[in-house]
N, C-alpha and C positions, 0 to 999 in steps of 0.2 A: 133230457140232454145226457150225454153221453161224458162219464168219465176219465180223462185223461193222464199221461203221465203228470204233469204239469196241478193239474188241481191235487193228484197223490201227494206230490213235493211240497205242494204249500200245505195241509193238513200237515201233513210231519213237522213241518216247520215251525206252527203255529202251538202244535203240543209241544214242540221242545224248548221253545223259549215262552211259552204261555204267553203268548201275547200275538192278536193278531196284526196291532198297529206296527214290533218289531219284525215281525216276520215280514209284512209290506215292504218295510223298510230293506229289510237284508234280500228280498226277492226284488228289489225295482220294481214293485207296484203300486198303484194307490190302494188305499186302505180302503178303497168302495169296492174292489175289484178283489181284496182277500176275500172281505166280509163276503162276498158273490160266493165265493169256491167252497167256500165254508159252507156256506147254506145250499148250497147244489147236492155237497156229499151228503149233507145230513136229512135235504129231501129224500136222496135216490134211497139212503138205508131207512126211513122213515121213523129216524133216533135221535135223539137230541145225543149229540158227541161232547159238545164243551159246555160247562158251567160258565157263565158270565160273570162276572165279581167286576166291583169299581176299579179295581188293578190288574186288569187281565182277567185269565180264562183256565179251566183247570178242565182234566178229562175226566168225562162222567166213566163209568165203566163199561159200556158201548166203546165209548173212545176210544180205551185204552187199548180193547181187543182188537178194533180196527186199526190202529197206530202201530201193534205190534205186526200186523198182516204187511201191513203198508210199509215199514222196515224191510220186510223179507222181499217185497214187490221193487222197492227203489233200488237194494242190492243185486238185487238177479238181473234188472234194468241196465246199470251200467255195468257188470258183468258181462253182459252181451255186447254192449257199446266196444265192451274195451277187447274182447274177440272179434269181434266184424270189422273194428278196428285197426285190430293187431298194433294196438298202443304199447309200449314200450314197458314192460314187468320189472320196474325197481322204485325204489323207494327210498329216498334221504334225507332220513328224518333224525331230531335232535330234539334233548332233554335235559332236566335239571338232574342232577344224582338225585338228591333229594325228591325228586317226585318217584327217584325208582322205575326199574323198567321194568317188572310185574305189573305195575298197575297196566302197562298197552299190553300186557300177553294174549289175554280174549282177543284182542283185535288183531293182532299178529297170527295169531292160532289162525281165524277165522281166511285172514289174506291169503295165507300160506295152503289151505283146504281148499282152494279156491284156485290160486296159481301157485301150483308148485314149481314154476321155475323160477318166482318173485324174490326178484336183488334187492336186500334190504342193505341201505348203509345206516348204521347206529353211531350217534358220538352221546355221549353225557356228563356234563359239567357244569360250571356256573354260571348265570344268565349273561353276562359280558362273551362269555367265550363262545358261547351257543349264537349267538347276536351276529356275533363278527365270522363265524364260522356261516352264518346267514347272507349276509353282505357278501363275503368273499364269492360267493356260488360253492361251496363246497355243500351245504344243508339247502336242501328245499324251503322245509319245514319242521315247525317245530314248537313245542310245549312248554313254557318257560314261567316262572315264576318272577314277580316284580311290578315296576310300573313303563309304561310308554316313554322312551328316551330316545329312540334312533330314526329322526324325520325318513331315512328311507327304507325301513322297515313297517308292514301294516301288519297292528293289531289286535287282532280280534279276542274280546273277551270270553271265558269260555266256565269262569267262576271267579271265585273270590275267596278271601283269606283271613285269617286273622294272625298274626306275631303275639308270642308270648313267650317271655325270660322260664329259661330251665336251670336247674339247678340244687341240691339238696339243700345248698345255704339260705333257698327263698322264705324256708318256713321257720327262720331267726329272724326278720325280719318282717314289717309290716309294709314300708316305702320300699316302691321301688328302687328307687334311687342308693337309698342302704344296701340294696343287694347286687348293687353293680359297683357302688365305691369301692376301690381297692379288691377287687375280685377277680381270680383269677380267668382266664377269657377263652374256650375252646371253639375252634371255627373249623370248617371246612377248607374254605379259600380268605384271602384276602377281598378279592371281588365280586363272593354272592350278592346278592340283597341283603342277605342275613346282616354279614358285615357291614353292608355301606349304613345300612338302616342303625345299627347298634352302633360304629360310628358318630352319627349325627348324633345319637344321643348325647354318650360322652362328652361332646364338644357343647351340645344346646346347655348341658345342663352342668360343665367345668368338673364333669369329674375323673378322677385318678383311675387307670388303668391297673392292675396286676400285671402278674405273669402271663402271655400270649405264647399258645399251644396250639400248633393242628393235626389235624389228625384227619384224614381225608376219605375215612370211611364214615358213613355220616349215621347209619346205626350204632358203631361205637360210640364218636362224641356222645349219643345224647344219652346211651346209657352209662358213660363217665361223668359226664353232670349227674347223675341222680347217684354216684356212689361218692361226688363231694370234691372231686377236680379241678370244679370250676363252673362258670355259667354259660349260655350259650342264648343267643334265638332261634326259634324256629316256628314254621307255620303248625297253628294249634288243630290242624288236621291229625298231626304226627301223635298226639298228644295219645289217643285211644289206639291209632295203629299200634308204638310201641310202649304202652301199657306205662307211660310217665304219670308220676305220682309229687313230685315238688317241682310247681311251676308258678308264674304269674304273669296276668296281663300287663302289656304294657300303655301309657299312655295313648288315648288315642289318636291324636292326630298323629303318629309312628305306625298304629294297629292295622291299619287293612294295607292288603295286598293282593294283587289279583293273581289269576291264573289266565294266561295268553296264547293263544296258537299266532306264531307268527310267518313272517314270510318275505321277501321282498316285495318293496311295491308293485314292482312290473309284473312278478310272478303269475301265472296263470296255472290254476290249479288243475291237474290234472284228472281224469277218471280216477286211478287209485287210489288218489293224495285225498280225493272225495268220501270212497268208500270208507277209506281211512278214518276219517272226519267223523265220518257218520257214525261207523261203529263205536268212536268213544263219544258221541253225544247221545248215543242209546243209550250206552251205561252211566248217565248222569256223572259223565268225567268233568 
């Protein structure tokens, strides 16, 4: 039997969210009909591709080299879709500051190599504004840090997070809660997550605010927390990017936070907005 675009898409799919029962899922298929496409490729190359585990499936190293082939094959794929085409070359997309626009530059690089006449619109800011810049139609799509709140926006998880208190003043104390009493407070916005989340605390747990400072470049704040400013939150990804050194976990039910591609409901994704997609779920965005 003969290999198709279609069984290529579900292999990638199925390695990048290791699992074959989700990828079923995210493809409209039954999971009889993945597990079929899965065993078809790994007859034709005569290789066992995925590892089976009780929670999923992991790429053997056959896999992986084919998963990397199979990237370059689904790109080039709609590449051609989008010239034969002649689909429309922009793109308006939106993001959190804090996720930073280096992190999409490989994928931007890669667009822009590809169609050099590609309209890119950038906004980036806080998850509320990104949202509603969503809704309005001004952003397609977009990358946002938080939790699911706007019934007419869908979205799609694309990782996950943890929140942790920053600050020099954390390693005077052992509670939490001691290190937020009476502390001075630096934020980005009023309306990230950061805030709404740091908020709730405040209020769940009756305690006194400091002095309220912003500062809206978000690599500053956090290394003004670490010179003794004041406190902050932020996702503990940030923590190794900029080399933070007094920090602590917070409570858990405050702690996770996902990361979201989202969109409006009615949204239909386009060829680009897909390539797009793709190339930052290569680099395990």
């Amino acid at each position: 039997m003969n290999i198709d675009i279609n069984d290529i898409r579900s292999f990638v799919t199925v390695a990048e969210l290791k699992s074959i029962s989700a990828a079923a899922h995210k493809l409209n298929y039954l999971q009889s009909n993945m597990t079929a496409k899965i065993k078809k490729i790994e007859n034709h190359y005569k290789r066992q591709l995925f590892i089976r585990k009780p929670k999923g499936v992991e790429l053997t190293e056959s896999g992986m080299n084919l998963y990397s082939q199979y990237k370059k094959l689904i790109f080039t794929w709609e590449e051609t879709e989008n010239k034969i085409y002649q689909q429309e070359m922009c793109l308006r997309f939106g993001t959190n500051a804090s996720l930073g626009g280096m992190r999409f530059y490989p994928s931007f690089s890669k667009l822009y190599e590809t169609y050099p006449e590609l309209s890119v619109t950038l906004k980036t800011g806080e998850t509320g504004y990104i949202e509603d810049e969503i809704l309005q139609g001004n952003l397609d799509i977009a990358y946002v840090l938080g939790h699911p709140t706007q019934k007419n926006i869908q979205y799609i998880q694309k990782g996950e997070d943890e929140l942790v208190i920053i600050g020099k003043n954390v390693i005077n104390h052992h509670h939490f809660t001691d290190c937020l009493n009476h502390q001075n407070i630096l934020r980005t916005s009023d309306n990230c997550c950061y805030a709404t989340i740091l908020e709730q605390i405040y209020s769940d747990y009756q305690l006194t605010k400091g002095e309220l400072t912003h500062i809206h470049d978000h690599e500053a704040l956090i290394h003004f927390t670490q010179l003794g400013m004041g406190i902050a939150v932020v996702a503990k990804s940030l923590i190794k990017k900029f080399n933070v050194q007094y920090y602590m976990d917070i409570p858990e039910q405050y702690r996770n936070i996902g990361l979201y591609l989202i969109a409006r409901n009615e949204h239909v994704f386009t060829p680009i907005e897909k390539q797009f997609i793709g190339l930052n779920d290569a680099l395990n965005f």
